[in-house]
MOPAC internal coordinates of N, CA, C and O (Angstrom, degrees):
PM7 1SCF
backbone

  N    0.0000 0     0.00 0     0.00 0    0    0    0
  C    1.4480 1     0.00 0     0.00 0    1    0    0
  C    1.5257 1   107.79 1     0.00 0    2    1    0
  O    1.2310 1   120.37 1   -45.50 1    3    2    1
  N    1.6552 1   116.91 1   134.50 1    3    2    1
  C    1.2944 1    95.85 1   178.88 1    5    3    2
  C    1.6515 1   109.92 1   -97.50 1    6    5    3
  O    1.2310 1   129.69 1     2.62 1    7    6    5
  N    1.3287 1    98.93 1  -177.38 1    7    6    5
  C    1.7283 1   121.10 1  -159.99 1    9    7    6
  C    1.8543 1    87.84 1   -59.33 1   10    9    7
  O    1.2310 1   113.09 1   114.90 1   11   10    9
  N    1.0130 1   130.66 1   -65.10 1   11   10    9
  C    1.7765 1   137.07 1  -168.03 1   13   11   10
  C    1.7523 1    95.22 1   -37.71 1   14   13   11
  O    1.2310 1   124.29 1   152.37 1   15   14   13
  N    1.5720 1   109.37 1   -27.63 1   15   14   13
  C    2.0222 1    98.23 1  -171.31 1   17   15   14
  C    1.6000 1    88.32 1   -86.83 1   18   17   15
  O    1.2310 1   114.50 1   130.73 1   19   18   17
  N    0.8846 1   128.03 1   -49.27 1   19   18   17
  C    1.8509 1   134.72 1  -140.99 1   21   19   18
  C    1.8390 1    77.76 1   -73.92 1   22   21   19
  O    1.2310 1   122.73 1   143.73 1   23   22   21
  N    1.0742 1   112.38 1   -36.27 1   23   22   21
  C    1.8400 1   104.95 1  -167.61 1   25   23   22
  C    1.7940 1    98.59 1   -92.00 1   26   25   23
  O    1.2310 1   112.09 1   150.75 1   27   26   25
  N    1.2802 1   132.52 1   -29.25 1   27   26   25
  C    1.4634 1   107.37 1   127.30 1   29   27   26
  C    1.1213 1   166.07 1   -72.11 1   30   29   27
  O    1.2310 1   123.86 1   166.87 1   31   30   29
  N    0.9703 1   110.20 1   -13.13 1   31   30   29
  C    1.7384 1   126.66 1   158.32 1   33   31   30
  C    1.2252 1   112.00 1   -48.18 1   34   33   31
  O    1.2310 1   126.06 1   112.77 1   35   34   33
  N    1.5401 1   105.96 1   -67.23 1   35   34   33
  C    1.5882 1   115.02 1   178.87 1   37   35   34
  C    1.2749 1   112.76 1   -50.48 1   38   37   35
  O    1.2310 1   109.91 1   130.29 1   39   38   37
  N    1.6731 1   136.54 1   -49.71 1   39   38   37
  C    0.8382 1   108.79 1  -168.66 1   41   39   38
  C    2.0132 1   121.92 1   -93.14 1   42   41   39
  O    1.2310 1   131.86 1  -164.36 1   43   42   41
  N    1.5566 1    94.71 1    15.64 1   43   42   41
  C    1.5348 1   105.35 1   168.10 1   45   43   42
  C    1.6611 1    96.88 1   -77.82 1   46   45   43
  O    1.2310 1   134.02 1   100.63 1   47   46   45
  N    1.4974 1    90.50 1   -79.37 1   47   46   45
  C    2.0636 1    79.01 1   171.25 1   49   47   46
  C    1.3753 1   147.68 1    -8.12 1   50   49   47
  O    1.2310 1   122.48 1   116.38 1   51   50   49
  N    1.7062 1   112.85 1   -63.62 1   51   50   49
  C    1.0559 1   144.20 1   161.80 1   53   51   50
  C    2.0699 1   111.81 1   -42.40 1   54   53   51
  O    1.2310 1   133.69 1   115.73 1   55   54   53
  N    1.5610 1    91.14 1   -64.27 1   55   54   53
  C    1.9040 1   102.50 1   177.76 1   57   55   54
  C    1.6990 1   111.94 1   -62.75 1   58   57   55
  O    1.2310 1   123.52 1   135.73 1   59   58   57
  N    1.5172 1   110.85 1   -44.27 1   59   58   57
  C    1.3058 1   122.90 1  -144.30 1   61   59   58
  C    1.8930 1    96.03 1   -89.96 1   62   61   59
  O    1.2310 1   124.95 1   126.30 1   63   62   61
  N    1.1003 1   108.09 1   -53.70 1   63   62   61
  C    1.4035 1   135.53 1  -149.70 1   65   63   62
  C    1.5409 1   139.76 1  -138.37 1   66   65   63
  O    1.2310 1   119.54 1  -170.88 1   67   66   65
  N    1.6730 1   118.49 1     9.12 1   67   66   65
  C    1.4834 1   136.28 1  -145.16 1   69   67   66
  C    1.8797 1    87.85 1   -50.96 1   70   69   67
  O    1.2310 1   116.15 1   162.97 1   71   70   69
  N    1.2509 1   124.91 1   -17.03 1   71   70   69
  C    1.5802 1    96.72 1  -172.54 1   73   71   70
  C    1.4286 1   110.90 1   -93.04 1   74   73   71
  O    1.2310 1   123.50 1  -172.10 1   75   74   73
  N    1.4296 1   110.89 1     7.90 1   75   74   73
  C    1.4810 1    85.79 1   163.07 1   77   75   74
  C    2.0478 1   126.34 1   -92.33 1   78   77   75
  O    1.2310 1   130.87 1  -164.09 1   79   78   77
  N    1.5353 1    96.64 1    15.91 1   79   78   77
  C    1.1572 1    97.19 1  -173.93 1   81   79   78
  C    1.8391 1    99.79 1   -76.22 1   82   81   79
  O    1.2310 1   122.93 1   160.81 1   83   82   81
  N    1.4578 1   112.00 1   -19.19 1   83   82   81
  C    1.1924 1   121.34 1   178.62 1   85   83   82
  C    2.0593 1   125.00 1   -88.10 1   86   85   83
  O    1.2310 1   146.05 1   166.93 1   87   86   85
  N    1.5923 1    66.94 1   -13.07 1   87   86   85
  C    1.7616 1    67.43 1  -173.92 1   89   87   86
  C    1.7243 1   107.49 1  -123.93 1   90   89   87
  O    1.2310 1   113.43 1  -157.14 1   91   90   89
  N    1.3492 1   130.03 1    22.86 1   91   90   89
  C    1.2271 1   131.51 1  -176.12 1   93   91   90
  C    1.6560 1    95.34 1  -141.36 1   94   93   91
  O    1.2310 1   116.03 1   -44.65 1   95   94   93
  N    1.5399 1   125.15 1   135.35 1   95   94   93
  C    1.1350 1   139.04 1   162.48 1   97   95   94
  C    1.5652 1   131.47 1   -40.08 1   98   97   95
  O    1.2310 1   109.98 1   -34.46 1   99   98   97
  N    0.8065 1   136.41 1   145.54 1   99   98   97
  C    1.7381 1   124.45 1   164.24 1  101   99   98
  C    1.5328 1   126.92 1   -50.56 1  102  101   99
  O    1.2310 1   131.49 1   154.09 1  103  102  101
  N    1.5947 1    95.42 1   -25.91 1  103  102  101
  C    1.8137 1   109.64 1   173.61 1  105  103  102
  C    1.5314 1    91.93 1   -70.95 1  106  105  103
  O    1.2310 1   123.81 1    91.03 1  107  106  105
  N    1.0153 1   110.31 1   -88.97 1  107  106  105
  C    2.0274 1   124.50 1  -171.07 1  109  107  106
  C    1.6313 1    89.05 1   -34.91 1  110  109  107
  O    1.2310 1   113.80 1   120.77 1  111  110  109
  N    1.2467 1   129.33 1   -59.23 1  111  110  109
  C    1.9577 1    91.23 1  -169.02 1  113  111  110
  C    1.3260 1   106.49 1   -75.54 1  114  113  111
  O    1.2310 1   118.26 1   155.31 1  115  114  113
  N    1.1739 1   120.93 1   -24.69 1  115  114  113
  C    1.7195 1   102.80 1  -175.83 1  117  115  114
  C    1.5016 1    88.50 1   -67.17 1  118  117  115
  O    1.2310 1   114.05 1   109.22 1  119  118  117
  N    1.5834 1   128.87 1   -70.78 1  119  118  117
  C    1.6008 1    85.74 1  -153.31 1  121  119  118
  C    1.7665 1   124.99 1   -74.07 1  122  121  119
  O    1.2310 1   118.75 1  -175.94 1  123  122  121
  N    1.2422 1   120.00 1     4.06 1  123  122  121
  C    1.2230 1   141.46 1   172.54 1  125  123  122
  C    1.8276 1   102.58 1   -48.73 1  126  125  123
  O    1.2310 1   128.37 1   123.60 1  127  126  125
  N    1.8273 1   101.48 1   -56.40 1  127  126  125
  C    1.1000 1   107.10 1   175.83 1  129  127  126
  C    1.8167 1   118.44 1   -61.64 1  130  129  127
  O    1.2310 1   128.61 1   107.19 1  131  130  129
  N    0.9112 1   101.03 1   -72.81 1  131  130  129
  C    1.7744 1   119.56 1   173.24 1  133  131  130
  C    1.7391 1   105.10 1   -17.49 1  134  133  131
  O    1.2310 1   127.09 1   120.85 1  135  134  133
  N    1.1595 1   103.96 1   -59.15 1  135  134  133
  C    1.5317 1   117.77 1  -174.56 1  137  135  134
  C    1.9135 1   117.54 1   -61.98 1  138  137  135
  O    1.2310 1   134.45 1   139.75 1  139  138  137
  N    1.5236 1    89.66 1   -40.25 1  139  138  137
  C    1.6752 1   108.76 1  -176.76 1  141  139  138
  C    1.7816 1    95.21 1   -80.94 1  142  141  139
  O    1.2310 1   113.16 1   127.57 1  143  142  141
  N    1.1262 1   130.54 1   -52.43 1  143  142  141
  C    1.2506 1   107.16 1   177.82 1  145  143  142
  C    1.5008 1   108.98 1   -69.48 1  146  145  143
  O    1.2310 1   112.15 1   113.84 1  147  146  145
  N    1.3720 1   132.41 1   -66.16 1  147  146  145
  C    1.1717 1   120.59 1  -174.88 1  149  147  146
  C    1.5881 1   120.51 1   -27.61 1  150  149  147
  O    1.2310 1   115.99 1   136.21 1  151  150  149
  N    1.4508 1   125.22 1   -43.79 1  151  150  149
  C    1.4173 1   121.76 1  -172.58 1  153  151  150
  C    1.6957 1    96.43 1   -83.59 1  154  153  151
  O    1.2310 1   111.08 1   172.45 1  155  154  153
  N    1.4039 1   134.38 1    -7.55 1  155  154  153
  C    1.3834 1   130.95 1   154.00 1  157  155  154
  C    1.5869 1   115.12 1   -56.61 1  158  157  155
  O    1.2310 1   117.64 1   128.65 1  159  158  157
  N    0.6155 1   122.10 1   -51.35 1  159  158  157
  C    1.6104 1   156.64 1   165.63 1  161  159  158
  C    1.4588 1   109.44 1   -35.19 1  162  161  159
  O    1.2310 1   130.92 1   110.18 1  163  162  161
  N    0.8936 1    96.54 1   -69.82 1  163  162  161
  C    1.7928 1   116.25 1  -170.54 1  165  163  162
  C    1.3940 1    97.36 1   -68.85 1  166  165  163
  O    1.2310 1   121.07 1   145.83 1  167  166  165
  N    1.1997 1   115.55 1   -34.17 1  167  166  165
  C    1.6741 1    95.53 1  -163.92 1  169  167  166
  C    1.2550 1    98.39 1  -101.25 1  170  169  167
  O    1.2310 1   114.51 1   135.09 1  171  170  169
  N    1.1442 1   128.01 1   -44.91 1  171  170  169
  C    2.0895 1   124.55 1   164.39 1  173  171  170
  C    1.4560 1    86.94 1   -22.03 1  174  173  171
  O    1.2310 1   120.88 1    95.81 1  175  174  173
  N    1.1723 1   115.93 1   -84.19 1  175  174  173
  C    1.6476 1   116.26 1  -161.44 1  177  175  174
  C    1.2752 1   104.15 1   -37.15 1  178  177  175
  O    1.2310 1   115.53 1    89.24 1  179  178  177
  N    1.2325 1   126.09 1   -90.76 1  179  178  177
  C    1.9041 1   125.89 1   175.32 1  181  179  178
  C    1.7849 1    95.57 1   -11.89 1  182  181  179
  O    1.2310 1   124.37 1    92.56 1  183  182  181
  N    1.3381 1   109.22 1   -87.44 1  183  182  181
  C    1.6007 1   113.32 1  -172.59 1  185  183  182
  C    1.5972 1   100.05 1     6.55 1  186  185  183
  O    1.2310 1   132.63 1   103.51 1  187  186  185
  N    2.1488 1    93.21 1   -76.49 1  187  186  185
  C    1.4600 1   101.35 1  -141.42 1  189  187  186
  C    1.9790 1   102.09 1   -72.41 1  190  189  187
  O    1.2310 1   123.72 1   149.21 1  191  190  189
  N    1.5601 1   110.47 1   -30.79 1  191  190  189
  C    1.6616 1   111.09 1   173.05 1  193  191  190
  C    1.0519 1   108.35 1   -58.11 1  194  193  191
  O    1.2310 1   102.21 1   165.96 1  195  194  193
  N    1.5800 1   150.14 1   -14.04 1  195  194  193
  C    1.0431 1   128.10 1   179.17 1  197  195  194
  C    1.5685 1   112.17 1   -82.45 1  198  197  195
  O    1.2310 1   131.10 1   155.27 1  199  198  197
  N    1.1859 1    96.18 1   -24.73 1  199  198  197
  C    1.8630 1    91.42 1   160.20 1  201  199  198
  C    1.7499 1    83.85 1   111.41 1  202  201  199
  O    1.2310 1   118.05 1  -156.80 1  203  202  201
  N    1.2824 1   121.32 1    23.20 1  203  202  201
  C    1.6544 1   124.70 1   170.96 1  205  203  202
  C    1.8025 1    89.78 1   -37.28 1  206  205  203
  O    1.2310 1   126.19 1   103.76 1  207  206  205
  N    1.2146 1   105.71 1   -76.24 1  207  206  205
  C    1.6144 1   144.65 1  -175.90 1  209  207  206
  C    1.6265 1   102.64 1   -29.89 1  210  209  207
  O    1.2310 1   111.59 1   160.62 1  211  210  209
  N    1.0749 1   133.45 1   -19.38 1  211  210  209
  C    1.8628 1   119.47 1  -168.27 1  213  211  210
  C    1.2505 1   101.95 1   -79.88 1  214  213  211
  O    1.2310 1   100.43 1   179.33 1  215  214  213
  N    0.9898 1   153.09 1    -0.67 1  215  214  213
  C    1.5370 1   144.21 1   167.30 1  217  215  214
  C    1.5536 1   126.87 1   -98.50 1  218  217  215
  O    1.2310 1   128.61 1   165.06 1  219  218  217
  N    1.5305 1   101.03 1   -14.94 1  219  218  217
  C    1.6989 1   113.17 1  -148.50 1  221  219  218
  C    1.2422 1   103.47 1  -123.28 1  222  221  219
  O    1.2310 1   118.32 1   -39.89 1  223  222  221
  N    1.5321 1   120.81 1   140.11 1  223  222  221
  C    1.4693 1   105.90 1   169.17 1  225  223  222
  C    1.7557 1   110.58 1  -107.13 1  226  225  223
  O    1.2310 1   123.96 1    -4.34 1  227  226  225
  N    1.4245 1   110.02 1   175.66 1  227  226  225
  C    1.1630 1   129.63 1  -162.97 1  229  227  226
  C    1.4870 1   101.50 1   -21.31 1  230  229  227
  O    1.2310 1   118.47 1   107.51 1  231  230  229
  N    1.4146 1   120.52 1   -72.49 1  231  230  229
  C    1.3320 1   131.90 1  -176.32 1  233  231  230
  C    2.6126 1   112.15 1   -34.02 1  234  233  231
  O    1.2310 1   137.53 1   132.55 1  235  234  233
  N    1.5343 1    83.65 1   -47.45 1  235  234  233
  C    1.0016 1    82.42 1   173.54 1  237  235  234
  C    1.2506 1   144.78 1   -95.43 1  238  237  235
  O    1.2310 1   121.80 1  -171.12 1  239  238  237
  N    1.9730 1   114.16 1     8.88 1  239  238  237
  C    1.0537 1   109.94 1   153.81 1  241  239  238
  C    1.3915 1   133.42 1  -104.07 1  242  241  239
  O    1.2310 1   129.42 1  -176.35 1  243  242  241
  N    1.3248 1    99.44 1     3.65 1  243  242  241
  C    1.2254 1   112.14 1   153.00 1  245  243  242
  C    1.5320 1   119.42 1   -44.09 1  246  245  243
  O    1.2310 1   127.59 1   122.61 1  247  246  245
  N    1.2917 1   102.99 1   -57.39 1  247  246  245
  C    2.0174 1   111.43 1  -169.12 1  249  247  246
  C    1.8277 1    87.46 1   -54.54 1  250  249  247
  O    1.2310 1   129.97 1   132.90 1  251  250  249
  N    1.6128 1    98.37 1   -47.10 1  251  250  249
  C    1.8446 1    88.92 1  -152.02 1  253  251  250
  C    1.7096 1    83.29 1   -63.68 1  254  253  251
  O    1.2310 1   105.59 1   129.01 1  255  254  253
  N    0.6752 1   144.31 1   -50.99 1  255  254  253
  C    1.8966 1   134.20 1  -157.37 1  257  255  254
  C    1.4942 1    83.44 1   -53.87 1  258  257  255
  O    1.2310 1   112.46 1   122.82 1  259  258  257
  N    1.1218 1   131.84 1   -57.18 1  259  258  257
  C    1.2998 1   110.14 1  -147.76 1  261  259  258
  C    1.5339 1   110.06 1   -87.79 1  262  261  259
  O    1.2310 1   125.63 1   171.44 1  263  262  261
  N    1.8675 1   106.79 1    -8.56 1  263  262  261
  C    1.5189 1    87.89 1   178.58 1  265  263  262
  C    2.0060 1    96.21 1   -94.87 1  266  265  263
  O    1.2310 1   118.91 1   179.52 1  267  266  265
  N    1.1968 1   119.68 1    -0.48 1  267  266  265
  C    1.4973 1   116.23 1   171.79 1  269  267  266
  C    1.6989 1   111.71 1   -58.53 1  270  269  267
  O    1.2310 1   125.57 1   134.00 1  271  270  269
  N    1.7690 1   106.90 1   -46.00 1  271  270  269
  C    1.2900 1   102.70 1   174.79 1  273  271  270
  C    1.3837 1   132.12 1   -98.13 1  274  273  271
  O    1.2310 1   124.89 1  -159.20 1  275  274  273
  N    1.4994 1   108.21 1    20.80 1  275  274  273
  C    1.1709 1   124.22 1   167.28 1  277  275  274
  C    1.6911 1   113.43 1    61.13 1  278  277  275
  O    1.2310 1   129.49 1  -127.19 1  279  278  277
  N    1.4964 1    99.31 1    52.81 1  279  278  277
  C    1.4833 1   115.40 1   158.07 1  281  279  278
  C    1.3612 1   112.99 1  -121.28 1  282  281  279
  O    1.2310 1   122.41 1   -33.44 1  283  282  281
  N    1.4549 1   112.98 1   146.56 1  283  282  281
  C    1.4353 1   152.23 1  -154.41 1  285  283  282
  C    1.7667 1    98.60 1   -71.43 1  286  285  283
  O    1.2310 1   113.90 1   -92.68 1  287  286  285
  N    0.5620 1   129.15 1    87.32 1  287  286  285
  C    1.9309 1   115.97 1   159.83 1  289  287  286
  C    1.5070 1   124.93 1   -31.73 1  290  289  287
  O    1.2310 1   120.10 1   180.00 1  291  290  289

């Protein structure tokens, strides 16, 4: 996993949820993490193969990724 997920994870954790840093193992968040980015991952990809992307340039599929996963601009 690279360093850009582990420095989001944490700070989903941290915003979303800080007590499970107390109540889940180092095994369970690593693969907690691994799994949560990977299915980030996976579906960006789908997103852009479905051909979201043939009309739009860089700038604008950005917005659509982010309004697919339903984050705020």
């Amino acid at each position: 996993m690279n360093e850009r997920i582990n420095e989001l994870f944490g700070q989903a954790l941290d915003q979303a949820v800080p007590e499970t840093w107390t109540t889940l193992n180092p095994t369970q968040l690593s693969k907690l993490k691994e799994k949560f980015a990977e299915l980030i991952v996976r579906d960006c990809c789908d997103f852009i193969e479905a051909g979201h992307h043939s009309m739009v340039d860089r700038l604008s599929l950005s917005t659509y990724i982010k309004k697919h996963f339903g984050v705020e601009e």
